[in-house]
C-alpha positions in Angstrom: 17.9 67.2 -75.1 21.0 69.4 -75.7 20.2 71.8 -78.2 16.4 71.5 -78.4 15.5 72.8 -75.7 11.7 72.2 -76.8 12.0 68.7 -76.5 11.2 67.1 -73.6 12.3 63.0 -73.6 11.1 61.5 -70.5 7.6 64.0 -70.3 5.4 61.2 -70.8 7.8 58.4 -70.1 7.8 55.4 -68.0 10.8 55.5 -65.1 10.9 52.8 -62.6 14.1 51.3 -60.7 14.5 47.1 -61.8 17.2 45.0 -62.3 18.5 43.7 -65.6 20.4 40.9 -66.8 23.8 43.0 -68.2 24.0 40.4 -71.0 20.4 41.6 -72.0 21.6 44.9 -72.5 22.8 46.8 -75.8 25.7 49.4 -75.2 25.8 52.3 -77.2 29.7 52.7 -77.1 32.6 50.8 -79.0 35.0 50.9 -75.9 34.8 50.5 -72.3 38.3 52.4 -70.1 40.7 50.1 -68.3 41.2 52.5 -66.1 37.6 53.3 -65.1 37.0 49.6 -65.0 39.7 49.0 -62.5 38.5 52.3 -60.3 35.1 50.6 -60.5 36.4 47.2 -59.3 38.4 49.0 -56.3 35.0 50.9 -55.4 32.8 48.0 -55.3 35.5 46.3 -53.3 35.8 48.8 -50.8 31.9 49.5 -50.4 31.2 46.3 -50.0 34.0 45.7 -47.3 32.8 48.8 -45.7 29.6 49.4 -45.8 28.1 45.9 -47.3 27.1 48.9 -50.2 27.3 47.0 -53.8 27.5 49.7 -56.8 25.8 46.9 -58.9 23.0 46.9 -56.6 22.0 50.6 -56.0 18.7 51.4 -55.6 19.4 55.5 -54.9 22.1 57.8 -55.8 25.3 57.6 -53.7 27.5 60.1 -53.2 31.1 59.5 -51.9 34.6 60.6 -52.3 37.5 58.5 -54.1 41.0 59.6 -54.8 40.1 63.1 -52.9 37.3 64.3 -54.9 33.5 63.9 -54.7 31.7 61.5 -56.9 28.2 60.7 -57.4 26.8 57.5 -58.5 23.1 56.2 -59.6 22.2 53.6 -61.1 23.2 52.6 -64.7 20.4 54.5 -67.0 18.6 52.0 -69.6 16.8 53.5 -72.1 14.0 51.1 -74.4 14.1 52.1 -78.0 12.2 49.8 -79.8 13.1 45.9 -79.1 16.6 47.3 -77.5 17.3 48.3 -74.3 20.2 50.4 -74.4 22.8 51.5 -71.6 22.8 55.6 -71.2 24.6 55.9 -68.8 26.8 53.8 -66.5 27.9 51.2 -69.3 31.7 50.5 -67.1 29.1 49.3 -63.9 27.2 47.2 -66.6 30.2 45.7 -68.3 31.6 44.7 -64.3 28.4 43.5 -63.9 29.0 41.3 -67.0 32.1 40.1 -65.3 30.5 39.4 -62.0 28.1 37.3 -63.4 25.8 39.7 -61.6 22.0 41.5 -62.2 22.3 45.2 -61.8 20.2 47.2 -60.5 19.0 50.1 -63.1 16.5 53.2 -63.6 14.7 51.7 -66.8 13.0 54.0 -69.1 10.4 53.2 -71.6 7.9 54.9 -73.6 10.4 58.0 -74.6 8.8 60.1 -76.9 8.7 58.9 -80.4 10.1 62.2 -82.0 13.5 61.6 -79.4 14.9 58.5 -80.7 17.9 57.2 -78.7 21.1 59.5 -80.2 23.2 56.2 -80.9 22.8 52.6 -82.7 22.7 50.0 -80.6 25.9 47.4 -80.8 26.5 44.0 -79.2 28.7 43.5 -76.7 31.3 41.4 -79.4 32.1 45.2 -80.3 33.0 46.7 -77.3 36.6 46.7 -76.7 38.3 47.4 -73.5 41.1 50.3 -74.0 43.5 52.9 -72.4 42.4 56.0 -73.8 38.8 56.9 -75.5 39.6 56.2 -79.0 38.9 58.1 -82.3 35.0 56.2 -83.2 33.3 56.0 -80.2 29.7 55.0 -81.1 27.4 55.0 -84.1 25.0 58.4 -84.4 21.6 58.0 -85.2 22.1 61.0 -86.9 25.7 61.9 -87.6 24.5 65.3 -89.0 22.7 66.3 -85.8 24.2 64.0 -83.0 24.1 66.6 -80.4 20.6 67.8 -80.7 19.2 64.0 -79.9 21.8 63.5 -77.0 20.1 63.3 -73.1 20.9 66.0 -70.8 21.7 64.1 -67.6 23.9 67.6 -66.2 20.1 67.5 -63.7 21.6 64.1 -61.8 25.5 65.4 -61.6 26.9 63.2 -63.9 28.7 65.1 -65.9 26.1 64.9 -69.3 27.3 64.9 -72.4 30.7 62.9 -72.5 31.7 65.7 -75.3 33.1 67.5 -71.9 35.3 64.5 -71.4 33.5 63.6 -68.2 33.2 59.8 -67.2 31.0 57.8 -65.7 
């Protein structure tokens, strides 16, 4: 958690590494980056070329350099809240594996702790849109009041954490 520090998410949590069916999955964001889409396309291409590496198909992190800077990659996060099973992290990999007609490989959590609810509504897919720059509404907070304080600290994996940095994934 961001601003809780007393709140541990994942302490008594289930974490294992499966594969999903993308169109099974609920994103948590109203928009999905041409321009990370397109870098995600040219990755996979070039890994699988390569290296016979699929990003959809990771089953550890990965760390490489693209346009001169070192990147590293795991595994879209999924994260059960209730029926859902919402994407945390890595929705652009999900939403290629959508277009691939693909499984994806993903670290699954389940059994968060009940007083850590997932910081965003679930949406369906219909209400994604794919865009040029992050727009103004990015996603529905649980709690608009206190979005912050439910949010996931992935800074741990390198990822960049909260997106309010204007990291991407």
């Amino acid at each position: 958690m961001r601003e809780d520090k007393g709140k541990y998410p994942y302490k008594e949590a289930n974490i294992v590494l499966t594969e999903f069916n993308p169109d099974h999955l609920k994103p948590a964001a109203f928009y999905i980056l041409d321009e990370q889409m397109q870098t995600h396309r040219q990755l996979r291409n070039i890994l699988l070329k390569k290296y016979a590496l699929d990003i959809l198909k990771l089953r550890c992190g990965l760390v490489y350099r693209y346009a001169n800077q070192i990147h590293t990659m795991y595994p879209p996060i999924i994260e059960e809240f209730g029926e859902d099973h919402i994407v945390l992290d890595g929705l652009h990999r999900v939403a290629l594996a959508r277009e691939f007609e693909t499984n994806i490989a993903s670290i699954f959590i389940s059994k968060v702790s009940s007083d850590c609810p997932f910081p965003c509504l679930p949406i369906e897919w219909a209400q994604v849109s794919l865009v040029q720059a992050v727009p103004g509404v990015k996603r529905l907070p649980r709690r608009p009041d206190a979005y912050y304080s439910l949010h996931r600290n992935l800074n741990i994996l390198n990822l960049g954490g909260s997106r309010q940095n204007g990291a991407k994934n």
